[in-house]
C-alpha positions in Angstrom: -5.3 -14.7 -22.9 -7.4 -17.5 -24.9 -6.3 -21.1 -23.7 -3.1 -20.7 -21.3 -0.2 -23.5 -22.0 1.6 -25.6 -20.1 4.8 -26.7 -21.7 6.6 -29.9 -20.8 10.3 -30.2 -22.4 11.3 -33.8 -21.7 12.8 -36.5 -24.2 12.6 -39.1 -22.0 9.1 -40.9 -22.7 8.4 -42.6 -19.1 9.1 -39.4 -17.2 7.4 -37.4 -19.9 4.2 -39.8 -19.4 4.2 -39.3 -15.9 4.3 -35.7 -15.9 2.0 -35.0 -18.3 -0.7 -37.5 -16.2 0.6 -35.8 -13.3 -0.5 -32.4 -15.2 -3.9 -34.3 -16.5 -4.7 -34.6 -12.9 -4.5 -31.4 -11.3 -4.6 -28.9 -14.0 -7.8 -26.4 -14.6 -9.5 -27.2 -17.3 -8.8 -24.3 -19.7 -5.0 -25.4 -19.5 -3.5 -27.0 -22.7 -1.2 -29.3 -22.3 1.7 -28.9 -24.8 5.2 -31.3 -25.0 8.3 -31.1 -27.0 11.5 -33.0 -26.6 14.0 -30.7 -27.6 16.0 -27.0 -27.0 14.4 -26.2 -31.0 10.9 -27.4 -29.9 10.5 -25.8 -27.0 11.8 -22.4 -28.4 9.2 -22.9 -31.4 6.4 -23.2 -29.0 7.4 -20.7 -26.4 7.4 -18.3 -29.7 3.7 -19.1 -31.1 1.8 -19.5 -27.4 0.8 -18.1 -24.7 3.2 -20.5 -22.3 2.8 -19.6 -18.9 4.7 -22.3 -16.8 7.2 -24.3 -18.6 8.4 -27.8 -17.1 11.7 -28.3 -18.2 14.7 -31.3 -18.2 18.2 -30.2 -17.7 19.9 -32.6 -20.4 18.1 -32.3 -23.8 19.3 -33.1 -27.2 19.5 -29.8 -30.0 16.5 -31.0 -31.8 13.6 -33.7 -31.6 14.6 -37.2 -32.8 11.1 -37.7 -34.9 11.4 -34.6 -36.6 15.2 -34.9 -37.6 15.5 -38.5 -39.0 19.7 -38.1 -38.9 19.2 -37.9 -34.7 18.0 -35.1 -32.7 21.2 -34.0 -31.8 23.8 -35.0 -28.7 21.7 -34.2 -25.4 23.3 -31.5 -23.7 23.7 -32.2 -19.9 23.2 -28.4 -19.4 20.7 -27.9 -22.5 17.7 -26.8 -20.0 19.5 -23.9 -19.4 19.8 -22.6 -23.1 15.5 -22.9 -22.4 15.5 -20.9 -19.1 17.6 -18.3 -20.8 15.5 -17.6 -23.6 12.7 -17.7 -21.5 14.0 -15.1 -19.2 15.0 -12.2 -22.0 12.7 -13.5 -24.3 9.1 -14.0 -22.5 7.3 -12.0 -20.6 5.1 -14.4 -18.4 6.2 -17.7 -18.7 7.3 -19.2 -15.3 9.9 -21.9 -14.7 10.9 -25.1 -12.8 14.0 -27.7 -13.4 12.3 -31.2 -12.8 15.6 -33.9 -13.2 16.3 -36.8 -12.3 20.1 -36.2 -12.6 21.7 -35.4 -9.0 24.9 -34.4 -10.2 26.0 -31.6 -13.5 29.0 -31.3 -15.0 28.9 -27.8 -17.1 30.6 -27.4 -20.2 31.6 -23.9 -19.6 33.8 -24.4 -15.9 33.6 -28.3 -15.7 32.8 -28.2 -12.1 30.3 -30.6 -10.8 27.0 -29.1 -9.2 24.3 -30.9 -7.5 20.5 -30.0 -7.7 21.4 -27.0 -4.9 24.2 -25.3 -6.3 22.5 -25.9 -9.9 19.4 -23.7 -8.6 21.6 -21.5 -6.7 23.4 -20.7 -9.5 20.2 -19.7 -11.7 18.7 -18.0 -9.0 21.6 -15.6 -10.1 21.5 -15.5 -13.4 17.3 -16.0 -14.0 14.6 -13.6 -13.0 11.9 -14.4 -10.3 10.0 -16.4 -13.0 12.5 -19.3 -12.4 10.8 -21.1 -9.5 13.3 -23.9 -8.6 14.9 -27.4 -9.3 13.1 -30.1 -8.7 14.1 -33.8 -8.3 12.4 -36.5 -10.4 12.2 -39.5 -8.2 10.0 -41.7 -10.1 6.9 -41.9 -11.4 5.2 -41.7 -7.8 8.1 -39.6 -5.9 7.8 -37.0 -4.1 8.3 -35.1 -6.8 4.6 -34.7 -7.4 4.1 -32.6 -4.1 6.2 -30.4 -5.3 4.9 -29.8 -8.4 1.6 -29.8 -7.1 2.5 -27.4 -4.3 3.9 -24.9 -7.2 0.8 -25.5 -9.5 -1.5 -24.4 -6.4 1.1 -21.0 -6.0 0.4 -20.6 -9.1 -3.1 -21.0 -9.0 -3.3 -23.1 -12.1 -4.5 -26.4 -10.2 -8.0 -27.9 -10.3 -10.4 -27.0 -7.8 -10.4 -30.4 -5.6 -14.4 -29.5 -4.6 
């Protein structure tokens, strides 16, 4: 596989910065770094490259905002998971993790409120074993970036700290 990609999908610019330098960081060399900002764009790039973890947001608008001039769409509070899905029946290496900073869900389909536990539970279920967890974005220097870190070494994607 020629240059392995890391896909980030996150509209919202701070916490897309943060990962990203977060990823800058710690990622092997031959990793590219690739970031979209909506359900189309990730589904575009997770269709022409070789994405083999994917970063994803749980509330993402339809499509990006620079791209569509009339808006990118209403974010759906659940949109990550319309990602996950595709990923899971329509990729065949690309691992998964939820990083939000929501606590809370409401789901369109049921209306029940879930927090970050029952949210992961739940896809657990319904994802394969390439869906690694939710994580919770707690700033740009939260302990968020342990776990992250923690999954990029599992993964063995993470420089070597020599």
């Amino acid at each position: 596989m020629n240059n392995p990609v890391i896909l980030v999908v996150e509209d919202d610019e701070p916490k897309q910065n943060s990962i990203v330098g977060m990823l800058r960081e710690n990622l092997q060399e031959n990793f590219k770094i690739e970031v979209t900002e909506s359900l189309s764009g990730a589904i575009e790039l997770l269709t022409g490259s070789d994405v083999v973890f994917a970063i994803i947001d749980m509330s993402l608008p339809t499509y990006d905002f620079v791209k569509d001039k009339r808006g990118g769409g209403t974010p759906q509070g659940y949109g990550g998971a319309d990602i996950l899905r595709f990923i899971d029946t329509e990729t065949e290496i690309t691992k998964t993790i939820v990083l939000t900073q929501y606590e809370e869900f409401v789901l369109s389909t049921d209306g029940q409120r879930r927090d970050t536990r029952s949210l992961e539970a739940m896809l657990r279920v319904e994802l394969d074993d390439r869906f690694l967890g939710v994580v919770h974005y707690d700033g740009q220097q939260g302990a968020w970036r342990k776990k992250l870190l923690q999954v990029l070494i599992e993964l063995g994607i993470e420089k070597d700290k020599k």
